[in-house]
C-alpha positions in Angstrom: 0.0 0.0 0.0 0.8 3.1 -0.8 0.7 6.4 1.4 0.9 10.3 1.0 1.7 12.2 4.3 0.3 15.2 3.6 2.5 18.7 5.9 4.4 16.4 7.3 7.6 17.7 9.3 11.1 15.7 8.6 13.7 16.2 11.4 17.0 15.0 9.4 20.4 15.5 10.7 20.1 18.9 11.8 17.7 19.8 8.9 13.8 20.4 9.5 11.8 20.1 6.3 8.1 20.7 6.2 5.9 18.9 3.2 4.4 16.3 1.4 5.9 13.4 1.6 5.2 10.0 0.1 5.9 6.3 0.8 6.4 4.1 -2.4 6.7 0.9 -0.2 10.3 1.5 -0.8 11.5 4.6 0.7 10.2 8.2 2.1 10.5 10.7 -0.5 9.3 14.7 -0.5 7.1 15.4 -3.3 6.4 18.8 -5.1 2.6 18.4 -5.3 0.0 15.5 -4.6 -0.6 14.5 -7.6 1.0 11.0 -6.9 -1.1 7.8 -7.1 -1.3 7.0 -3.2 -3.5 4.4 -2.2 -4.0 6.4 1.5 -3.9 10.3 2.3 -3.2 10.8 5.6 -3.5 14.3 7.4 0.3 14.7 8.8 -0.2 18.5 10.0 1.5 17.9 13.2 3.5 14.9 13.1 7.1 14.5 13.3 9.2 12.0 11.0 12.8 10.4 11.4 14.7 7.7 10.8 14.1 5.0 13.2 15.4 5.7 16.5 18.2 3.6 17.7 18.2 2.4 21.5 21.6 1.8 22.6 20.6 -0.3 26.1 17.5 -2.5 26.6 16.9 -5.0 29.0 15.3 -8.6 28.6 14.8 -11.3 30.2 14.4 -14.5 27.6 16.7 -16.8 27.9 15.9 -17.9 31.7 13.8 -14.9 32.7 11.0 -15.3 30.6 8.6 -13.6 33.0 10.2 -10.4 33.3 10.6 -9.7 29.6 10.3 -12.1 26.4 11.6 -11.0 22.9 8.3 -10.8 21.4 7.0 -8.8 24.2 10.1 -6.6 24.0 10.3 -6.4 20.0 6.5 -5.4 20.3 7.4 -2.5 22.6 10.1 -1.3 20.6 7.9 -1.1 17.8 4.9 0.5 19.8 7.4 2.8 20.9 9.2 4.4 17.7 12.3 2.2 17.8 13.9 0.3 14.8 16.8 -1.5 16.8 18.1 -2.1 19.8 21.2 -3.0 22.1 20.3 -5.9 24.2 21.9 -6.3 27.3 23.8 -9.6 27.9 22.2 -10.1 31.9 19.6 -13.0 31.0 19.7 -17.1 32.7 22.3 -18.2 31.1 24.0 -15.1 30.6 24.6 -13.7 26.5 28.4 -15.2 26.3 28.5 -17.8 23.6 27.0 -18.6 20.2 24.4 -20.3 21.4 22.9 -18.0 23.4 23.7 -15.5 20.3 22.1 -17.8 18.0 18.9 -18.5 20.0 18.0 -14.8 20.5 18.8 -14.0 17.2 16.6 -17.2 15.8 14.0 -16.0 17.9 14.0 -12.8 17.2 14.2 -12.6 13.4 10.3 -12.7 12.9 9.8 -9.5 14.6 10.4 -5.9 12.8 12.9 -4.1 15.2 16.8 -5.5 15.0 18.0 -6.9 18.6 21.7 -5.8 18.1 23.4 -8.1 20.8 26.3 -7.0 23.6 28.4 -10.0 24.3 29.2 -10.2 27.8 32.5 -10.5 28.7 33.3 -12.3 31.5 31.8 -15.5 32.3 28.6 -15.4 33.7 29.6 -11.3 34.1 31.2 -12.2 37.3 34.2 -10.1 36.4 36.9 -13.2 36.4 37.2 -15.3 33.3 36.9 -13.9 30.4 34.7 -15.3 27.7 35.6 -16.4 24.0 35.1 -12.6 22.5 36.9 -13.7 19.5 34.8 -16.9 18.6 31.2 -14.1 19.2 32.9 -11.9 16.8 34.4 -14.2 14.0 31.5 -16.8 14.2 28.2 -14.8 15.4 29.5 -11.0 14.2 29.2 -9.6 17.5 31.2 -6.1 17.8 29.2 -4.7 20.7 30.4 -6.3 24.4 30.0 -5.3 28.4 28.6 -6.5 31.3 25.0 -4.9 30.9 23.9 -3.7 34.1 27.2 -4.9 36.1 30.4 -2.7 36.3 33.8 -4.2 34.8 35.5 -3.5 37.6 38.5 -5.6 37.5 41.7 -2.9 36.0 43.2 -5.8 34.9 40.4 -7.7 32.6 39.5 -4.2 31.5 42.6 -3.8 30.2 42.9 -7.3 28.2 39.3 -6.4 26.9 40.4 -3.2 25.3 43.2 -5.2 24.0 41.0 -7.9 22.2 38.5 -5.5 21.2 41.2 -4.0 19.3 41.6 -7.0 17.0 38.0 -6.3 15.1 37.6 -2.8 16.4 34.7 -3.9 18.8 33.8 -1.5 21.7 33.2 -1.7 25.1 29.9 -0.9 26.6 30.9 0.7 30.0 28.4 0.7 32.8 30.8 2.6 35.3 30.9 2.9 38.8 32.9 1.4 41.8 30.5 -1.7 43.2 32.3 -1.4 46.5 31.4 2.5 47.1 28.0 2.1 45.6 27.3 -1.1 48.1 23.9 -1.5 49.9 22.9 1.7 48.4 19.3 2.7 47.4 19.4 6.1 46.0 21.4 9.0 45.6 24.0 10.2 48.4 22.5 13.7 49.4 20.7 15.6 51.4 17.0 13.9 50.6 18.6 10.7 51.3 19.5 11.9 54.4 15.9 13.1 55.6 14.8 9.9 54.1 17.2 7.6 55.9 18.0 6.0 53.0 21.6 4.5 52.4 23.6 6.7 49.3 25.3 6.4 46.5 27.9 8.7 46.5 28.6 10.4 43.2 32.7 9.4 43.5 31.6 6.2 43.0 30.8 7.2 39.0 33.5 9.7 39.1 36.3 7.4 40.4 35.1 4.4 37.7 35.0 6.6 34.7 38.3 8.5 35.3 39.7 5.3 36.1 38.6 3.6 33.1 39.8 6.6 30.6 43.4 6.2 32.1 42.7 2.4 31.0 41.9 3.3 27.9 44.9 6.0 27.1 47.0 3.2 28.5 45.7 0.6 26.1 44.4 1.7 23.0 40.6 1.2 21.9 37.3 2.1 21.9 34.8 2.6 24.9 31.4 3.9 25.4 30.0 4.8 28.6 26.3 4.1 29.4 23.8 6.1 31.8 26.2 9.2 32.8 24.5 10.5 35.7 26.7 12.8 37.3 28.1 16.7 36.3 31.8 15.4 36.9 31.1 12.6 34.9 30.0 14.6 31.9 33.1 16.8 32.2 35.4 14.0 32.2 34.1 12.9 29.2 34.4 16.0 27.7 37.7 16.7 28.6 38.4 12.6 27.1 37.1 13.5 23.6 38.9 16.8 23.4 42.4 15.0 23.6 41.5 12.6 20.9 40.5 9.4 23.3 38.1 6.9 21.0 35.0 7.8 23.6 31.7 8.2 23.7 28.5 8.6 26.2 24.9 8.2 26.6 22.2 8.9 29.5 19.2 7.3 30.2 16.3 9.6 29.9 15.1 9.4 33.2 17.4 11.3 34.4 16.6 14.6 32.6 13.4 14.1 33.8 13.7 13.3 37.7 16.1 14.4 40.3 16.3 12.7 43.9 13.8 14.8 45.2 11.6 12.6 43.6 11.8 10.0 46.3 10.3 11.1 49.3 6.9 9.1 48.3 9.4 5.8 48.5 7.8 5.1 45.4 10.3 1.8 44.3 9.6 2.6 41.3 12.0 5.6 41.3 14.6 3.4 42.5 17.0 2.9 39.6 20.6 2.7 39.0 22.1 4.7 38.5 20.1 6.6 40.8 18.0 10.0 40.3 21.0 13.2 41.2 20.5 16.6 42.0 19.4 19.7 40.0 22.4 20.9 38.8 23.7 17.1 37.3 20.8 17.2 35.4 21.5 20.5 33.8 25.3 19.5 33.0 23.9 16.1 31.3 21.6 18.5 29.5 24.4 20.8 28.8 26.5 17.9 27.5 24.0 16.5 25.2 23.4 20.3 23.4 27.6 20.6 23.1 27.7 16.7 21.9 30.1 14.9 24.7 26.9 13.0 25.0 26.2 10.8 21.9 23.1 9.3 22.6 20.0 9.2 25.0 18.8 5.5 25.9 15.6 4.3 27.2 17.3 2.2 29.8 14.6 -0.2 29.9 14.9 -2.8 32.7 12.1 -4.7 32.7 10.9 -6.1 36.6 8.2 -8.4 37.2 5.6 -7.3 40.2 6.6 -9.0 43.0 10.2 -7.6 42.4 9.0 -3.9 43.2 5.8 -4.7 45.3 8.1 -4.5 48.4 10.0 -2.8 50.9 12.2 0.5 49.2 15.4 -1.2 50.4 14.5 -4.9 49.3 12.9 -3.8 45.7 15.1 -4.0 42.3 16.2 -1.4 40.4 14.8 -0.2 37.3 12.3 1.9 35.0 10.3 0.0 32.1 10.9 2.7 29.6 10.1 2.2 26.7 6.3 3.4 26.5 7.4 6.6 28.3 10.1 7.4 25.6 8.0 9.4 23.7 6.1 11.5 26.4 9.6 11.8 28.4 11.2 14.0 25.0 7.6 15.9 24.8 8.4 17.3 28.3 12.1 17.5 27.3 11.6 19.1 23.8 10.2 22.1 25.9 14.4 22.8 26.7 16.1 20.9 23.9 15.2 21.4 20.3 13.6 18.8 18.7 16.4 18.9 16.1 19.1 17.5 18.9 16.6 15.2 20.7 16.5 13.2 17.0 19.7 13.2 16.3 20.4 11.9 19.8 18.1 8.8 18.9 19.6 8.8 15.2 22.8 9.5 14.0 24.2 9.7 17.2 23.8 6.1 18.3 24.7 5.0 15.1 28.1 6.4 15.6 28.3 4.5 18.5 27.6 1.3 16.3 30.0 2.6 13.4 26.9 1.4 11.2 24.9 3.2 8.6 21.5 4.4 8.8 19.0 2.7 7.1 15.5 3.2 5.2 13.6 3.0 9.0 11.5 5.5 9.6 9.3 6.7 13.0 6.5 8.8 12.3 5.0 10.8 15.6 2.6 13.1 16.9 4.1 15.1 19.7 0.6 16.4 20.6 -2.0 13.4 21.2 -2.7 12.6 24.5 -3.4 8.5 25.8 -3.5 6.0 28.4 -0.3 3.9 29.6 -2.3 1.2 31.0 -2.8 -2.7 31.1 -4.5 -2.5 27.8 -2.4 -0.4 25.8 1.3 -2.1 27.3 2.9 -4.1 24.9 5.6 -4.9 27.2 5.1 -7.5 30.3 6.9 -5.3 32.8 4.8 -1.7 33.9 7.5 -1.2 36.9 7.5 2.9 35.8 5.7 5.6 38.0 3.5 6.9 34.9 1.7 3.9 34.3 -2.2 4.0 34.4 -2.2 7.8 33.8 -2.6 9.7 30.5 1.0 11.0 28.8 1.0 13.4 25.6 3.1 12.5 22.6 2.5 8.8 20.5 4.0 7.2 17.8 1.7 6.9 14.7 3.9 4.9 11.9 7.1 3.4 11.6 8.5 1.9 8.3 11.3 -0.9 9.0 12.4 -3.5 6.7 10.3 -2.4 4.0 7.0 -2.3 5.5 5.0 0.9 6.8 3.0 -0.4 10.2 0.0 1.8 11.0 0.4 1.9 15.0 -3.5 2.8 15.4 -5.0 -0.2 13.3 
């Protein structure tokens, strides 16, 4: 089928164009006039096209973990929610660090429209000893994104060997970094809320000390690495201060935190417990201002999918994590009121695909920034709803998206 998009708005690169725009079942082109033989008009006043967004760190839980997350629940979610591919995060039962485990998910997940790009873990079982066969996931199952997920490499000297072997295909490293040790039995940030709330912090040194650490590991050893979920202003300006003497680095932030702070958590609410954990005021606006000046690649749903019983508890006993992937989309409404809309796509866009070294393809997400629904039971494509929005209405929905050749209408 054929569609015409009639004053349509196209965010590429840095470019806004504003038009009719028609889909061949091929590609997106701009047209002059509407005199095109479209099988469907549709009244696009309003919406907002791009490529297909590109999330850099998802959670799921199939293999072993079925009941937190299961790739068709995940691939529909990405699709409901604007996204074309995905980095999945190598923490499942058994853990992502063999061709089988590569094999399976990809087998499993080939049906569905949205690409699960893999992240190999790399030590065995991501206890941060052994290493695992990085080599034999690259050469055999093309694997050239690798980390330990949600777990810190924290072992200087397996970093170091990582870098090395990375080096070999020019892989990178997916770096979620903080020090476990000065992080340990905390449940939110280390402040003055969590002081009136008698909660246990997380300091932001233990970040701080990880990442500087890590970027005298890499200077040392050659390679790429990319940080994930940035949460603190020293962090940003580390990063900063990496690219600007030439270090092969790059960054990204979870979107919750440009929209929450720690003050946040005073209704113990678990499900503003996350890691890392909600910071002050003034980290927000230096991961804001490093996301307009570009030491910040990419913004990432960070979805980390938890099953009830997991955050129906006690603030100290519950798991950490935001399902959000259904909030994507209202979270950049309320952020497009301080960052142009411009930077927010090529945050999703071009930036991540820098991350990847790939090439953007002919995927497309369509959006209207404006219409309002429910994130509820019925309308959750995803098995986890551990997120603080859920059951109330959000502004902003994605309409159409066009991967792998074919245009899905999101409504029908």
């Amino acid at each position: 089928m054929k569609f015409l998009f009639k004053n349509l708005t196209l965010i590429d690169a840095t470019n806004k164009h504003v038009g009719d725009f028609f889909y061949d079942g091929n590609k997106l082109l701009r047209v002059d006039n509407s005199a095109v033989d479209a099988d469907r008009i549709i009244d696009a006043d309003g919406f907002i096209a791009s490529k297909g967004w590109v999330d850099l760190r998802v959670g799921i839980g199939e293999p072993g973990l079925e009941y937190k997350e299961t790739v068709e629940s995940l691939c529909d979610a990405l699709l409901f929610s604007g996204f074309s591919s995905a980095v999945v995060l190598p923490n499942t039962e058994p853990v992502i660090q063999s061709k089988s485990e590569i094999d399976f998910l990809r087998a499993k997940s080939f049906q569905f429209l949205p690409e699960l790009i893999i992240q190999g873990a790399v030590t065995k079982n991501t206890e941060g000893e052994d290493l695992t066969e990085i080599l034999d996931m690259h050469y055999q199952s093309g694997v050239s994104v690798f980390g330990e997920g949600i777990k810190p490499l924290h072992n200087a000297d397996r970093y170091l060997k990582v870098l090395q072997y990375l080096q070999k295909f020019g892989g990178v490293l997916f770096d979620h970094a903080y020090d476990p040790l000065l992080a340990i039995f905390g449940q939110m940030h280390e402040g003055e809320v969590s002081t009136h709330l008698g909660l246990k912090g997380i300091p932001e040194m233990a970040e701080e000390i990880a990442i500087h650490r890590n970027l005298e590991l890499l200077r040392y050893a050659g390679g790429r690495v990319h940080f994930q979920t940035l949460s603190t202003a020293k962090s940003v300006e580390l990063v900063r201060t990496a690219k600007s003497e030439g270090l092969q680095v790059t960054a990204d932030v979870s979107l919750y935190q440009l929209l929450f702070s720690d003050n946040d958590l005073p209704t113990f609410d678990t499900n503003y417990k996350v890691r890392p954990p909600f910071r002050e005021k003034r980290d927000r606006q230096a991961l804001i201002d490093g996301l307009l000046d570009g030491t910040i690649d990419a913004i990432t749903s960070n979805h980390q999918p938890q099953d009830f019983d997991s955050k129906f508890m006690e603030f100290d006993l519950a798991s950490s994590g935001q399902a959000g992937l259904h909030t994507f989309l209202p979270g950049l409404v309320m952020l497009s009121k301080e960052i142009d809309w411009e930077v927010l796509i090529e945050k999703l866009t071009s930036g991540p695909a820098k991350v990847l070294n790939r090439e953007m393809g002919e995927s497309w997400t369509i959006f209207d920034p404006e219409e309002k629904w429910v994130y509820d039971q019925s309308s959750n494509k995803s098995l986890a709803s551990n997120h603080p929005w859920f059951d109330q209405e959000l502004k902003g929905k994605v309409k159409f998206v066009i991967q792998k050749g074919k245009l899905i209408h999101l409504d029908e």
